[in-house]
N, C-alpha and C positions, 0 to 999 in steps of 0.2 A: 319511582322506586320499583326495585323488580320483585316478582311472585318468589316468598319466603318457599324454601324447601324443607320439606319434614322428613326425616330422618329416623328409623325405628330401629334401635338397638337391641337385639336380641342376642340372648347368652347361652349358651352350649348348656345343656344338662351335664350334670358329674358324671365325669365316666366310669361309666361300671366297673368294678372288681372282679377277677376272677377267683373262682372258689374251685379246687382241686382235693376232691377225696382220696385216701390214701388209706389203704390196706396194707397194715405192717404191727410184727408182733415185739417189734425196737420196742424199749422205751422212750420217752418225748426228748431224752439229754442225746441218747445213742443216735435218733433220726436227726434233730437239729445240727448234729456235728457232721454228718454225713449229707445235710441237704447243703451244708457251707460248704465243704468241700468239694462237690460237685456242680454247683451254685457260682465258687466265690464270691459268698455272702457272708454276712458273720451274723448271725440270730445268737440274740440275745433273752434269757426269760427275765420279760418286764417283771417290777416290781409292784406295778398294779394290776391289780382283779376286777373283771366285772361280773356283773350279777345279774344273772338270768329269773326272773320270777318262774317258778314252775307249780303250774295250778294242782296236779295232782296233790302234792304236798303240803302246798300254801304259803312257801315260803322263798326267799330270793337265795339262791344258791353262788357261791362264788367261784369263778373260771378264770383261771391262772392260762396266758400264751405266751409265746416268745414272738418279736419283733427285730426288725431290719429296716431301717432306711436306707437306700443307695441314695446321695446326696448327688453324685454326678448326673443318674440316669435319674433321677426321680420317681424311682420306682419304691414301692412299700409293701416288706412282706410280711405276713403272718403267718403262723405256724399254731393251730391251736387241738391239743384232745376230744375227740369226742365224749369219749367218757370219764369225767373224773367223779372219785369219792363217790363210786356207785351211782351218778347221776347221768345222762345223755344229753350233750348239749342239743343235738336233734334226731328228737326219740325218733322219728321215722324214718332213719337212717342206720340203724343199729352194725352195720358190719363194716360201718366205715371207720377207722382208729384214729386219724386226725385228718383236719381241713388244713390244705394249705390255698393265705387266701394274697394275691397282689393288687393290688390297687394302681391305677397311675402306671399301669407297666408297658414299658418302652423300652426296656429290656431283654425281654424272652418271645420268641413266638411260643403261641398255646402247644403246636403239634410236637414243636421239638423239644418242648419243656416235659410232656409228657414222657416222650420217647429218653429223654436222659433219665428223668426220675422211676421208668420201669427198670433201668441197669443198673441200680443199686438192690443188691443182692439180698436184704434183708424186704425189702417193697414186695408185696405178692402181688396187689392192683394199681392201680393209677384210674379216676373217674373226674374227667368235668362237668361240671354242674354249672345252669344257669346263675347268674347274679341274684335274677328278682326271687330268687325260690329262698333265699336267705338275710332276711330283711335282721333277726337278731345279729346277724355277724355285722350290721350298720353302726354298734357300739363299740367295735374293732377298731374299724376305719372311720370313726368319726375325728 
């Protein structure tokens, strides 16, 4: 009989999300219509909330986004407020108006994703941010 072979299956870690802050004095209805149409996406505002606990206050706060699956590209977008109902979803970010986050994206490169999203006339900024710096946005994309 011959020497058994062992075999070690290893699995890719999740691939990271990107997360894109956005500087803009839109409202969240007015930006999502304007990131579909430059996009060709269609963001929709889910119908569920999540809840961020926020210690200063002591209480769990709920955060309303809008969502996109591209079922072809497999790409998953997020679109969510920084600030709602007078709270920050990350207080140490204060001048950023909304995250937009993709997940699974095989869709857009980063540079030119930016570069579209600065030529929408209402966008003052455009900022990418690392993944690991945003572990609450993991209730997102979970």
């Amino acid at each position: 009989m011959g020497k058994v072979k062992k075999y070690d299956l290893t699995l890719d870690d999740e691939q990271p999300f990107e997360v894109y802050g956005i500087s803009s004095a839109f409202a969240d209805y007015r930006l999502t219509w304007e990131l579909n149409q430059m996009l060709g996406i269609h963001l929709e505002k889910d119908q569920q909330r999540f809840e961020l606990y926020l210690p200063k206050l002591k209480i769990n706060h709920p955060f309303s986004y809008f969502t996109f699956e591209d079922q072809e590209l497999l790409t998953r977008f997020f679109l969510i407020k920084n600030k709602q109902e007078q709270q920050l979803l990350q207080a140490d970010r204060p001048m950023i108006d909304y995250f937009l986050v993709l997940k699974e994206n095989y869709s857009h490169e980063p540079a030119t994703l930016i570069e579209q999203l600065r030529t929408i006339n209402g966008i003052v900024a455009v900022f990418s941010f690392n993944s690991q710096e945003f572990d609450i946005l993991d209730y997102l994309t979970s």
